[in-house]
C-alpha positions in Angstrom: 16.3 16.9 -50.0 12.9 16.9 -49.0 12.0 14.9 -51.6 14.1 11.9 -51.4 13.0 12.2 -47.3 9.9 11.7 -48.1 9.8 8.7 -50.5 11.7 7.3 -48.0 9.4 8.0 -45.4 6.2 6.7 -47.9 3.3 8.8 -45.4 -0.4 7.2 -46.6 -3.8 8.8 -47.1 -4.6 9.5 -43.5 -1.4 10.4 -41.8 -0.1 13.1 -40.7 3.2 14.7 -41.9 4.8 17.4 -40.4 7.5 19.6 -42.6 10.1 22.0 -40.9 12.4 24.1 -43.0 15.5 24.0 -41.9 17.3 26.8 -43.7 20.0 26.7 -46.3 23.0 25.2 -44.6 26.6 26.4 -45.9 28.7 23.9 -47.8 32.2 22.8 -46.9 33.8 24.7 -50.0 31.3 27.6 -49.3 29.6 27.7 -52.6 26.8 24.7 -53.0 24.2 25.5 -50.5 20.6 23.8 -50.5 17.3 23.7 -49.0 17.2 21.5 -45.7 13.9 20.0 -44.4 12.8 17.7 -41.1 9.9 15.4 -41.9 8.7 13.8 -39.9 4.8 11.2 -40.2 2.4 10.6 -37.8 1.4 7.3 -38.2 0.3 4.5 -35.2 2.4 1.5 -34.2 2.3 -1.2 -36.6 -0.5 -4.2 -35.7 0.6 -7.0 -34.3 0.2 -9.7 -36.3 -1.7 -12.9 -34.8 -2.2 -15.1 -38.4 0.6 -17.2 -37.6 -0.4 -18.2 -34.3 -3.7 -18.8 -35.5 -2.8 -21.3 -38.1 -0.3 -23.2 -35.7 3.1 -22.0 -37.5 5.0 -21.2 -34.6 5.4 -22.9 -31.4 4.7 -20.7 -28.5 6.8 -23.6 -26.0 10.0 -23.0 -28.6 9.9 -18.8 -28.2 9.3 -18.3 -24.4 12.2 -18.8 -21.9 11.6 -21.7 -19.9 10.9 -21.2 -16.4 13.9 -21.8 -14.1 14.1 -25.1 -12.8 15.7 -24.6 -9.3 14.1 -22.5 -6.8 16.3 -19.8 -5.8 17.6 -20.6 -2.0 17.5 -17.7 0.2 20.4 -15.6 1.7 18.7 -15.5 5.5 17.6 -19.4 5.1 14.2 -17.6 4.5 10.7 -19.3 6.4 10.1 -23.2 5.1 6.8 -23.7 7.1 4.7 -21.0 4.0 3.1 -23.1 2.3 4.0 -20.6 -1.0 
């Protein structure tokens, strides 16, 4: 139901819905039919949210993956005179 679609959905003052009526789809035992709809709300990507790096809440060392330790050697012995 259209309704229930778009509570669950919750569009805001400012977005965009878009409704498309989907027709009255036949029920398994032939007799309940009922109004089908596609909502769907236009609404941008959510913020990203900075206030707990800010105050110092999470540890930045703890959530990235630590660089590898050992260099990779190379399969062809590679060139050890670069200097990089």
């Amino acid at each position: 139901m259209a309704q229930v679609e778009l509570a669950d959905l919750a569009p805001q003052v400012g977005e965009t819905i878009a409704i498309k009526y989907l027709g009255k789809p036949e029920a398994a035992n032939g007799k309940l039919t009922y109004h089908a709809y596609k909502i769907a709300v236009d609404r941008a990507a959510e913020k990203f949210d900075w206030s707990d790096y800010a105050s110092g809440q999470v540890d930045i060392a703890e959530t990235d993956t630590p660089a590898p330790s050992v260099v990779p050697q190379q399969e062809n012995g590679g060139d050890d005179d670069i200097p990089f």
